[in-house]
N, C-alpha and C positions, 0 to 999 in steps of 0.2 A: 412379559407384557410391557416393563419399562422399555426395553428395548425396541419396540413396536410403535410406540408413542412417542420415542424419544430422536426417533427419524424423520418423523412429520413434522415436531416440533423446531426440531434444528436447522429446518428449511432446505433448501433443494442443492443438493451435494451431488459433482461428477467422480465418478468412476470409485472407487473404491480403496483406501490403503489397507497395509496388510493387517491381520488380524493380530491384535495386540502390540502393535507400533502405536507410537506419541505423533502427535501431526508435526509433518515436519525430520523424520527420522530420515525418511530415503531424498530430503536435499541435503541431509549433513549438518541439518540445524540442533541446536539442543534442548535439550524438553521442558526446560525449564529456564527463567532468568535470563539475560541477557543473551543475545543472540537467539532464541526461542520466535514461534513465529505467532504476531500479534494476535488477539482475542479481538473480534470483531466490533466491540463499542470503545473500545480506544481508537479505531481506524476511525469508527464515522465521527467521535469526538474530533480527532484532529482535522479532519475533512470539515467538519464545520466551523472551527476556529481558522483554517484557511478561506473557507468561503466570506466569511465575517471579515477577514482581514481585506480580500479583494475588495470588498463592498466598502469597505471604509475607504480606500486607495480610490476608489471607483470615483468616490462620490465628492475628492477634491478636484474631481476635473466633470464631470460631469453632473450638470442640474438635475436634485434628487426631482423623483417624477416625468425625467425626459422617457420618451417612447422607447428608447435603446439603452436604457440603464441597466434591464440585463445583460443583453447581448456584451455590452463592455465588460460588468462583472464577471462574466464568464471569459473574457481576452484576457483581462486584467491576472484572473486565476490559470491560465491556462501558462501565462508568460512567466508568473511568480513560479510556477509547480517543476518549469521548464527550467529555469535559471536556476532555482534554489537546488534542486534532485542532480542535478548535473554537476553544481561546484561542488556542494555539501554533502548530497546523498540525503538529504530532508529536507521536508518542506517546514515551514514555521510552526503548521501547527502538529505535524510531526514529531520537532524539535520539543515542545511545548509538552507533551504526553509521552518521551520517552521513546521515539520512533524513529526507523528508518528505512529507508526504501536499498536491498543487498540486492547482487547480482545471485543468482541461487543455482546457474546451470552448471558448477562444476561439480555437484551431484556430492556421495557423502565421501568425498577421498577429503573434503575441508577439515577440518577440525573448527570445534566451536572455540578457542582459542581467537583463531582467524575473524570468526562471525561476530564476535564479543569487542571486536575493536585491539585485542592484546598484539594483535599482527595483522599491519596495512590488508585491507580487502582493496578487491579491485572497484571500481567505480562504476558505477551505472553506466554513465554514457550520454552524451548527446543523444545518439540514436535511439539508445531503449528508452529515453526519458521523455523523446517526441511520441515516439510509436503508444508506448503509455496514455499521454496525457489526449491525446486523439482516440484511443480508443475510445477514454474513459468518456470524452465529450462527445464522440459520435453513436458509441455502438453502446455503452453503459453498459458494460460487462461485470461491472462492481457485483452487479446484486446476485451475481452463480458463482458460488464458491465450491472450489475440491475437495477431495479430504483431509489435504492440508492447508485448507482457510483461503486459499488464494485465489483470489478473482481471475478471470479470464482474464482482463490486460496482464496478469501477471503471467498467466501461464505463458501466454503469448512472447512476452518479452525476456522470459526467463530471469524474472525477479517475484521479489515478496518482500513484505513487510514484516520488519524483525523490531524487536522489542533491543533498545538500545541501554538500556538500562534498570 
């Protein structure tokens, strides 16, 4: 019966991993600790300590109350998520909760070594770090996650959010 209840509860999941795998086992990530792949309310924590941050950035150039104070707020996040994920590989509020955004498509030949920071990963990318942050503002893919935690812009781009510490 938990079982039953505990698939509804957990919200809308694609496709299925294997039976008695950790989320996260078949990208090569580790089950635990560092290099492990985030728990959902650390992502939207940091995603809201990025949005707070735009909105304060926002709001030294544009009059709070102007008609397009979103619309900025949302440039202003979309530019920080692109700059920061690109050089650093996190965004601030990432950085702030312990997070980072890994490249995940070389599947499990990684070792969590690699993933843990003990040995250069490769970097996101310009590329994947547009295709992301466009998903996320056009199509809002956030809110359907896999079996292993990861949003459609992820699956899409062949990354996830790992726990950096």
């Amino acid at each position: 019966m938990g079982r039953a209840t505990g698939s509804w509860l957990s919200g809308p999941q694609i496709g299925g991993g294997p039976e008695g795998a950790y989320r996260g086992e078949d990208l090569g990530l580790s089950e635990s600790g560092p290099g492990s792949i985030a728990t959902g309310w650390p992502r939207v924590a940091a995603l809201l300590v990025d949005w707070l941050l735009a909105g304060g950035v926002t709001l030294l150039f544009v009059r709070f109350g102007s008609p397009t104070l979103g619309t900025w707020v949302l440039v202003t996040w979309f530019i920080i998520g692109v700059i920061s994920v690109t050089l650093f590989g996190f965004t601030p509020g990432q950085f702030a909760l312990g997070l980072r955004t890994a490249r995940v498509d070389y599947g499990p030949d990684r070792t969590a070594a690699e993933i843990a920071g003990e040995v250069p990963i490769a970097a996101v990318g310009i590329v994947r770090t547009l295709a992301r942050q466009i998903l996320i503002v056009f199509i809002v893919p956030a809110l359907m996650n896999d079996y292993n935690s990861r949003a459609l812009h992820d699956r899409a781009t062949g990354t996830a959010i790992i726990r950096s510490r």
